[in-house]
C-alpha positions, 0 to 999 in steps of 0.5 A, spaced: 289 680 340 288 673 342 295 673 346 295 671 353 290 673 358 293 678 363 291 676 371 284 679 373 286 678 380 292 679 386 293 676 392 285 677 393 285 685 390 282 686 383 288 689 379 284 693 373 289 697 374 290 699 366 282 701 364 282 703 357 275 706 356 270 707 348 268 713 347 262 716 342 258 721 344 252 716 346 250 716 353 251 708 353 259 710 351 258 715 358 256 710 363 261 706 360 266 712 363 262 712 369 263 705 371 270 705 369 271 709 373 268 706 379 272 699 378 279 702 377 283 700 381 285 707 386 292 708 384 290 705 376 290 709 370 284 710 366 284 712 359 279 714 355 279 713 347 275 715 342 276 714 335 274 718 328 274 713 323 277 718 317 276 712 312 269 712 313 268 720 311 272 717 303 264 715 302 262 722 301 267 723 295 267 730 293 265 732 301 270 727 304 275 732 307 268 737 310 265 730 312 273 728 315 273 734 318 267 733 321 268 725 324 275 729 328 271 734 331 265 730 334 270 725 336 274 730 340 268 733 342 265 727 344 272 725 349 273 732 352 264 729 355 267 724 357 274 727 360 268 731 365 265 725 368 271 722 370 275 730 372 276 727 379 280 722 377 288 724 378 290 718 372 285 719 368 287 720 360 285 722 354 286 719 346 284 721 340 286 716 334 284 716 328 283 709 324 278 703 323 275 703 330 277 696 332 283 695 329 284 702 332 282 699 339 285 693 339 292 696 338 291 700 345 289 694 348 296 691 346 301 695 347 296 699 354 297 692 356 290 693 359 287 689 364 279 692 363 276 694 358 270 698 359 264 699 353 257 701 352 250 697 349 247 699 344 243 694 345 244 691 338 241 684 336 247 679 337 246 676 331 247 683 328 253 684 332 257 678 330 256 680 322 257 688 322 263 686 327 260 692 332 265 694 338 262 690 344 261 683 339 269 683 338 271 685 342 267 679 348 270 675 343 278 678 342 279 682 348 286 680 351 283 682 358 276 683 362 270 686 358 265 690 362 259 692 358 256 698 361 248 699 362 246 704 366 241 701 371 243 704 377 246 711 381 253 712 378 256 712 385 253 706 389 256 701 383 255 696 384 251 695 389 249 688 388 253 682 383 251 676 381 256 671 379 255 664 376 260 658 377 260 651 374 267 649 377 271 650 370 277 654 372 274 660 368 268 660 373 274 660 379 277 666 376 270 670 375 268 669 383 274 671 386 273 678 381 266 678 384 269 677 391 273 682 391 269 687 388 264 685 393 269 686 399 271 694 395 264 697 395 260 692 401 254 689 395 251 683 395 254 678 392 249 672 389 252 666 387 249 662 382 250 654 379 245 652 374 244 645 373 243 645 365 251 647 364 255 642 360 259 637 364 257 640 370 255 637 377 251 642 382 253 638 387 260 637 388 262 645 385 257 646 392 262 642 397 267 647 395 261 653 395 257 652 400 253 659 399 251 656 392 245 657 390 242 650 384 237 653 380 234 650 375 236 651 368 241 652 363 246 657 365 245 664 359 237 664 361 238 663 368 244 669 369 240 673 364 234 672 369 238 674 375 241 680 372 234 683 373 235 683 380 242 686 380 247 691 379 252 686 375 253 680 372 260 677 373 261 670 368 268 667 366 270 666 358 274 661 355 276 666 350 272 662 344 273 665 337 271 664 331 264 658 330 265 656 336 263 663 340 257 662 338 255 657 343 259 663 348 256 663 354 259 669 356 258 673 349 250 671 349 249 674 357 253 680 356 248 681 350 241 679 353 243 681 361 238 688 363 244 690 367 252 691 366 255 684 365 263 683 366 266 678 362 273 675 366 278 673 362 
């Protein structure tokens, strides 16, 4: 999964144009099709991908093929929910697989060569997220493409009406404002720009020559996004694909946790 990131971003255009999205029957898993479906591109395709994870159902001993049977059914159950929020869409599709979620999961992002993708919050504590192995701290982590973490705080329909975006001047925070612009530009929101002076190795003034729409706040960049994120629709920050120790200082992982609205991590 730690292959080359693939491009975010065209001559200016978004180009999530291969959106895979997690299904699980949650109502965080729907608004992860709802907003899926918002951001792909218009002539993109949209696969929905649920997982029964059969090995799990080996726990019940004797019961194990009543409690298989079970996990294919909800899932499928589960997929053909999240299939009627996105109906509209002529290159929305649906899988189910069988298998280790994850694993599972990674697979279809490889050979998909996907350019996004989408999952819900259940909002597990991030410390607990990176010992479990949960779907949404792996995959901040491991994903070859963007992230969008889903969190429903607004109507599906006008999302994203407002973006907040922090910079730095790194090449990742680069990558995630143009995503930003160009998601402003497609729906007509507002878009923020932060620069937050606690950041490592940065100069809010000089990355304001270069954006002089920047706003300088005080403070280090997790808290200050996370604060921004109460007051709009999305939060957009680059990632320098850490892993392992490393990403436990990860800025991208730490506000996709602690933001109050959808964060999207740019690869």
């Amino acid at each position: 999964m730690r292959g080359g990131a693939r491009p975010a971003t065209l001559s200016g255009t978004v180009t999530f144009d291969r959106v895979i999205c997690a299904v699980d029957g949650s109502e965080e898993g729907l608004e992860a099709v709802r907003q899926a479906a918002r951001v792909v591109s218009e002539s993109g395709r949209l696969l929905l991908v649920a997982v029964a994870e059969l090995p799990a159902a080996a726990q019940a001993g004797w019961a194990a093929p009543a409690a298989a049977s079970g996990l294919a059914t909800e899932a499928g159950e589960a997929l053909e929910r999240a299939h009627r929020e996105v109906a509209h869409l002529r290159l929305a599709e649906t899988r189910l697989l069988e298998g280790p979620a994850i694993t599972v999961l990674a697979a279809v992002l490889e050979t998909e060569r996907a350019t996004l993708l989408c999952l819900g919050t259940h909002e597990r504590r991030r410390a607990a997220g990176i010992l479990i192995g949960s779907l949404t701290t792996t995959f901040l982590h491991e994903a070859p493409c963007s992230v969008l973490v889903a969190r429903r705080s607004e109507v599906a329909d006008s999302f994203p009406s407002s973006i907040v975006v922090g910079i730095d001047g790194s090449p990742e925070s680069e990558a995630a404002l143009a995503v930003a612009e160009a998601l402003r530009d497609r729906f007509g929101a507002a878009l923020s720009v932060l620069v937050a002076t606690g950041g490592k190795a940065v100069e809010p003034a000089a990355v304001r020559e270069h954006h002089q729409a920047a706003e300088i706040v005080a403070g280090k960049p997790v808290d200050v996004l996370t604060a921004a994120s109460a007051g709009h629709g999305l939060v957009v920050v680059g990632s320098r694909g850490l892993h392992g120790v490393k990403a436990l200082g990860s800025v991208s992982e730490r506000v996709a946790h602690r933001a109050s609205c959808s964060v999207l991590v740019v690869r």
